[in-house]
C-alpha positions as CSV (number, residue, x, y, z in Angstrom):
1,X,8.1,-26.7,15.9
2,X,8.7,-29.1,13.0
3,X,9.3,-27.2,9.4
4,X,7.1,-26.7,6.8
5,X,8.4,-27.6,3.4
6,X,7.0,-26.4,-0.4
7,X,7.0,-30.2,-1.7
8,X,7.9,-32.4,1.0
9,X,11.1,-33.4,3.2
10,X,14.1,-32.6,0.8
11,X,12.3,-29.2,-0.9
12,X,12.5,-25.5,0.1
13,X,11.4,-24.3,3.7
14,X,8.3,-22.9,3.7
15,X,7.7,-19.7,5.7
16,X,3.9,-19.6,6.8
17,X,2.8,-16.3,7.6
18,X,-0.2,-15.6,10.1
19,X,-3.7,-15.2,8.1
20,X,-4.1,-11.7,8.9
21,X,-0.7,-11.0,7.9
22,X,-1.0,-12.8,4.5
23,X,-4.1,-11.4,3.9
24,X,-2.7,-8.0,4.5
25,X,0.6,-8.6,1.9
26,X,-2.4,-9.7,-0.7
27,X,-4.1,-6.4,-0.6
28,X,-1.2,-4.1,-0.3
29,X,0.8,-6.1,-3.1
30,X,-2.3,-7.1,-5.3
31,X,-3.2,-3.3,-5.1
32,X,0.2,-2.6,-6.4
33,X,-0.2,-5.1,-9.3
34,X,-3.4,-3.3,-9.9
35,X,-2.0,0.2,-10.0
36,X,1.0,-0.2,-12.3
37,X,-1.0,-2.3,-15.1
38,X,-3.8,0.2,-15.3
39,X,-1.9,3.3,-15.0
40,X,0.9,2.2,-17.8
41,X,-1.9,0.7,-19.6
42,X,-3.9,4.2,-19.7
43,X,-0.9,5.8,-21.4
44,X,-0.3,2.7,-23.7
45,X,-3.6,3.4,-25.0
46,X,-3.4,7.5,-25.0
47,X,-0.2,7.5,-26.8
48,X,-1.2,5.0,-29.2
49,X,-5.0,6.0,-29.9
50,X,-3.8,10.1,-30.1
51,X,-2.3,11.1,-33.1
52,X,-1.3,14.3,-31.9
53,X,0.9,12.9,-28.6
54,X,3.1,10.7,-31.7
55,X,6.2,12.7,-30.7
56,X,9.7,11.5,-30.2
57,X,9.4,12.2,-26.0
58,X,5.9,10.2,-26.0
59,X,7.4,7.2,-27.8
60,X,10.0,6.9,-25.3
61,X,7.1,7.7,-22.4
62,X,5.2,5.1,-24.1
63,X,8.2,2.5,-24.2
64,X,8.7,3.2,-20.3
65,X,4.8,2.8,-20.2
66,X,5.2,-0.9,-22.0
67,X,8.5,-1.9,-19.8
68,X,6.6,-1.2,-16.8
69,X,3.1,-2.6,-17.8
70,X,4.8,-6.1,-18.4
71,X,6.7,-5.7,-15.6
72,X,2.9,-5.8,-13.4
73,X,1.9,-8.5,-15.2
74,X,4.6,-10.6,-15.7
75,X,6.6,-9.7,-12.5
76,X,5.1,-8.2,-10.0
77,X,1.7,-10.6,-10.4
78,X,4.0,-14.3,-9.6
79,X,6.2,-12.6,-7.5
80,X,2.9,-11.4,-5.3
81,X,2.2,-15.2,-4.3
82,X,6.3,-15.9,-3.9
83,X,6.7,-13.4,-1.7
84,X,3.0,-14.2,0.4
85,X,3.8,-17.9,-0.1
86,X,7.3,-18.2,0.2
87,X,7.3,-21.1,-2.2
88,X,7.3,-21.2,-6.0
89,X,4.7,-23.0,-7.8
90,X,5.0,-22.7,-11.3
91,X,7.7,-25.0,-12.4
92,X,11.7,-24.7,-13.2
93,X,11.3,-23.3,-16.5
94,X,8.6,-20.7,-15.7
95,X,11.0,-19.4,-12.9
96,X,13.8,-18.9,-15.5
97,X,11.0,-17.0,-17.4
98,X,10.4,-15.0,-14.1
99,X,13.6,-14.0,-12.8
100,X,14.8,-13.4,-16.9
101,X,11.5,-10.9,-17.4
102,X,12.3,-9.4,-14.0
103,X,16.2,-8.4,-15.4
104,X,14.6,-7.6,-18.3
105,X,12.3,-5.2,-17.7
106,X,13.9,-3.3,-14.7
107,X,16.5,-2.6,-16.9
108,X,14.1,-1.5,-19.4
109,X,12.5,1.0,-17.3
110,X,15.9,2.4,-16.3
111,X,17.1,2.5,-19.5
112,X,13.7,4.5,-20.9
113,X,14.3,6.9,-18.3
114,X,17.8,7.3,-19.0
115,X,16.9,8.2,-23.1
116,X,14.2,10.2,-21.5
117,X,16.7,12.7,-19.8
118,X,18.6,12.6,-22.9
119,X,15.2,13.9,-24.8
120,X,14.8,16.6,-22.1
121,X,18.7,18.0,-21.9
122,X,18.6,18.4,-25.9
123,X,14.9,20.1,-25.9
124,X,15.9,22.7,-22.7
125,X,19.8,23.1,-23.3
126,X,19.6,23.4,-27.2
127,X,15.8,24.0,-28.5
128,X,17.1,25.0,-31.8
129,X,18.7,21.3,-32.3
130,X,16.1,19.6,-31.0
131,X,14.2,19.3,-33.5
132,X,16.9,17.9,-35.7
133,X,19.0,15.5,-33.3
134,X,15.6,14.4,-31.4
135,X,13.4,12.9,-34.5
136,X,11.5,10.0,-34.8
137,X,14.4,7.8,-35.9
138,X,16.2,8.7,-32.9
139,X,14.0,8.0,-30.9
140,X,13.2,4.6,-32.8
141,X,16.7,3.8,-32.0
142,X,16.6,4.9,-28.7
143,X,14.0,2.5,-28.4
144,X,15.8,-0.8,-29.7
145,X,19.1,0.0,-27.9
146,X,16.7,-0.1,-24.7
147,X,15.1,-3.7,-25.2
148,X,18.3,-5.1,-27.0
149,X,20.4,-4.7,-24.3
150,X,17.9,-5.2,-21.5
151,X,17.2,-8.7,-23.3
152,X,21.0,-9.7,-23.4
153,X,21.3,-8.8,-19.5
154,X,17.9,-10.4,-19.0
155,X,17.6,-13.5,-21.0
156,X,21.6,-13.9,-22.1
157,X,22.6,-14.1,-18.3
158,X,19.8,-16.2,-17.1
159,X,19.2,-18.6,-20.0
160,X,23.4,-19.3,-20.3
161,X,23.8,-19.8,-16.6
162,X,26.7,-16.8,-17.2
163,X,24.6,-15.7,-13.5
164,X,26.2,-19.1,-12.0
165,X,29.8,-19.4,-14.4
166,X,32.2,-20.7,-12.0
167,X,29.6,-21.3,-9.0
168,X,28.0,-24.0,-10.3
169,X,28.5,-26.6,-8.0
170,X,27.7,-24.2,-4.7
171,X,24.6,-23.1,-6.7
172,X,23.5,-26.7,-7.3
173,X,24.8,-28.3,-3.9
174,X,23.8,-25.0,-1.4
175,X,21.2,-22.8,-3.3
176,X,19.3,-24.8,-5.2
177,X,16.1,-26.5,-3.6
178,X,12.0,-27.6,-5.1
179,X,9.7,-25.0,-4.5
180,X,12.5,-22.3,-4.6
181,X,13.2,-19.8,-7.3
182,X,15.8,-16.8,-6.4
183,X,17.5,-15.0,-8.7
184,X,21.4,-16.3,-7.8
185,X,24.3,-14.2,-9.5
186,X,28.3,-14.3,-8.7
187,X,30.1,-10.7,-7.7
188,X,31.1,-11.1,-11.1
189,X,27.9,-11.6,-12.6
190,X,26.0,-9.3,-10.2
191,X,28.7,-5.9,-10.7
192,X,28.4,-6.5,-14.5
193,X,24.4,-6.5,-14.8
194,X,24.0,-3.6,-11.8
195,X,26.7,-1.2,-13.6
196,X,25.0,-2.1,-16.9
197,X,21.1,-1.8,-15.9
198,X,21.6,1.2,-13.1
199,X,24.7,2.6,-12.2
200,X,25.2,3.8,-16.4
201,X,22.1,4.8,-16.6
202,X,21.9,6.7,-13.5
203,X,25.1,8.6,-14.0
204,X,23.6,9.8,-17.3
205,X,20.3,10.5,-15.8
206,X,21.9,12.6,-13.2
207,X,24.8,14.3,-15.4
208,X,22.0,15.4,-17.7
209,X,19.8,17.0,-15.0
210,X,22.9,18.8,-13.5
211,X,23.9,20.1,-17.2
212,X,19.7,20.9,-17.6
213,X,19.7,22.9,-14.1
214,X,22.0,25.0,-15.0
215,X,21.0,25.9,-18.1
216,X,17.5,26.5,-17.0
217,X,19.1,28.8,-13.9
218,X,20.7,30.6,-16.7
219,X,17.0,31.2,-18.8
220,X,15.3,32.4,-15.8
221,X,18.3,35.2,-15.1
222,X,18.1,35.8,-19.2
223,X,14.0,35.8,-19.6
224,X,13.3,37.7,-16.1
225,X,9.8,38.9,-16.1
226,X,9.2,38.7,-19.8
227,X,6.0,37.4,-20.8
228,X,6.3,36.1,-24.5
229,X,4.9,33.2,-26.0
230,X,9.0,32.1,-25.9
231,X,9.6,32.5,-22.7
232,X,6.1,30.9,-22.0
233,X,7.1,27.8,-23.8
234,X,10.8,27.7,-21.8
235,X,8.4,28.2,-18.5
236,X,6.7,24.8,-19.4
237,X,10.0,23.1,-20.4
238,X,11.7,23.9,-17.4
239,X,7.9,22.9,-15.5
240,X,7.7,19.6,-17.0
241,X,11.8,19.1,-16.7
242,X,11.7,19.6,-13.0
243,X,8.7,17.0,-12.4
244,X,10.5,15.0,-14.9
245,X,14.3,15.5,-12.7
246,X,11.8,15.1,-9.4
247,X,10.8,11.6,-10.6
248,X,14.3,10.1,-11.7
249,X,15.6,11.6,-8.7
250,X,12.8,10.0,-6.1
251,X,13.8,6.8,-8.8
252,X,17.7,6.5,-8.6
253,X,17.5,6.6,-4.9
254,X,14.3,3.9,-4.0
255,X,16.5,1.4,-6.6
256,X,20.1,2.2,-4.7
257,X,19.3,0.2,-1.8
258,X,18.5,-2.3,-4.1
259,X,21.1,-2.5,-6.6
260,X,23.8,-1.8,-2.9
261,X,22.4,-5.1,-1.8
262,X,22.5,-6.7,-5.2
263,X,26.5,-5.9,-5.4
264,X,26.8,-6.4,-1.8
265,X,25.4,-9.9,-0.9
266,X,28.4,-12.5,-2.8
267,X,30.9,-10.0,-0.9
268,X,29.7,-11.1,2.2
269,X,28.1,-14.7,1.9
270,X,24.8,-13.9,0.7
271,X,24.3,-12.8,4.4
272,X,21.6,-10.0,2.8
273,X,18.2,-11.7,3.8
274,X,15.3,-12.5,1.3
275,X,12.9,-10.4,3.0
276,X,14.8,-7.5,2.6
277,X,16.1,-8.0,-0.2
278,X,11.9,-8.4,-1.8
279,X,11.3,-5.2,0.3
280,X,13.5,-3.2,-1.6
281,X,12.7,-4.4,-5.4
282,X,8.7,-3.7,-4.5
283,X,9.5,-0.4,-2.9
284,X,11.7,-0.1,-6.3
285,X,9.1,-1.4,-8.8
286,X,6.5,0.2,-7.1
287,X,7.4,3.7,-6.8
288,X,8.9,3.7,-10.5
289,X,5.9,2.5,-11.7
290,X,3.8,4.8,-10.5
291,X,5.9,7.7,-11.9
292,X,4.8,6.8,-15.7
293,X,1.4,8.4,-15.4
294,X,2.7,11.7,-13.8
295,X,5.3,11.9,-16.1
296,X,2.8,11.9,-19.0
297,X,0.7,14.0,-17.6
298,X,3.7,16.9,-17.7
């Protein structure tokens, strides 16, 4: 059977799906689209409308909220009818925008949830500090360390070819096609931004819940059956820190395929195939996404 191309002889191969299988991808991914933007856009709006919920954690829930409400709509949306479609539609610069946005925010999220766990060890393993080390400020800076770094491995890799430095001519000669738009990156390239955007992070994330559980092990053995309004407050620290550690831990390990993959795939020829490769950043996106709204509602 002769190929189908995006453009014509010359452009990228088109894979055509069956109808029922195409309209099947549409619902399950456009109901993902839907999900993530109205979820992350309900506790946009709560945060921000509620005076009462301006505290240091909600600022960084609401900056995870933002990361991953752009991430639905600038992201997940295109990359709906690139995945269904297998070709991309919207032009060369556009892509850049795409696969620079997706960077972006992905590392965004992680990095939210990493300051998150920060804001959680301090207010469970030292409650008296807290409410001098985690202020407003800190959380302000918390804040533009996340979106300043996430925008120099983002943009600053894609937008200064540093993805491509010293594969340019492969990447032009062997990747490149019309209709195509992949997001190409040498071992190099690809080590740097997984070990900056999820492999930090995550250590953090998961050195602080170790440190937090065994604090919070220690409180229950200290508190026992006391029934003060202290201990009652510890009770719904340690409650809303073990749906928070539930969450980053259900996180960290739908993104490790991923990010394996991602460090994986210049090792061995960029064997890893496309399909799979989408598979795991939906499954990723998807089921990080959806964590925002139950993490504000602890």
């Amino acid at each position: 059977m002769e190929p189908e191309f995006c453009y014509g002889n010359g452009s990228c191969v088109r894979t055509v799906y069956p109808v029922t299988v195409r309209i099947t991808l549409y619902l399950a991914l456009g109901s993902a689209v839907v999900l993530t933007v109205l979820g992350n856009l309900f506790v946009i709006v709560s945060i921000s409308h509620f005076k009462q919920l301006h505290t240091p954690t909600n600022y960084l829930t609401l900056s995870l909220a933002v990361s991953d409400f752009l991430l639905g709509v600038l992201v997940m949306f295109p990359g709906m009818i690139n995945a269904v479609e297998t070709c991309w539609y919207f032009g060369d610069m556009l892509c850049k925008l795409y696969t620079s946005s997706d960077v972006l925010l992905c590392t965004a999220s992680i990095l939210n949830l990493s300051f998150i766990s920060i804001d959680r060890y301090y207010a469970v393993c030292h409650p008296m500090l807290y409410p001098r080390k985690i202020t407003v400020h800190t959380a302000v800076v918390m804040i533009l360390v996340t979106w300043c770094v996430s925008a120099v491995v983002g943009f600053g890799m894609i937008f200064l070819n540093l993805n491509i430095m010293g594969m340019e001519e492969f990447y032009y000669n062997n990747v490149v096609c019309e209709g195509g738009c992949i997001l190409f990156t040498t071992g190099v390239a690809s080590t740097l931004s997984a070990v900056i955007a999820f492999y930090i992070p995550g250590v953090i994330m998961l050195g602080t819940y170790l440190k937090i559980y065994m604090v919070a092990q220690r409180q229950v053995r200290t508190i026992g059956l006391q029934n003060t309004s202290s201990s009652k407050v510890d009770k719904h620290q340690r409650k809303a820190t073990k749906t928070l550690a539930i969450i980053m831990g259900v996180f960290l390990s739908v993104w490790l395929p991923f990010f394996l993959c991602f460090i994986i795939d210049p090792l061995i020829g960029y064997s890893v195939p496309p399909a799979l490769f989408n598979t795991f950043v939906w499954l990723g996106i998807f089921r990080s996404d959806m964590s925002d709204t139950k993490l504000f509602a602890e």
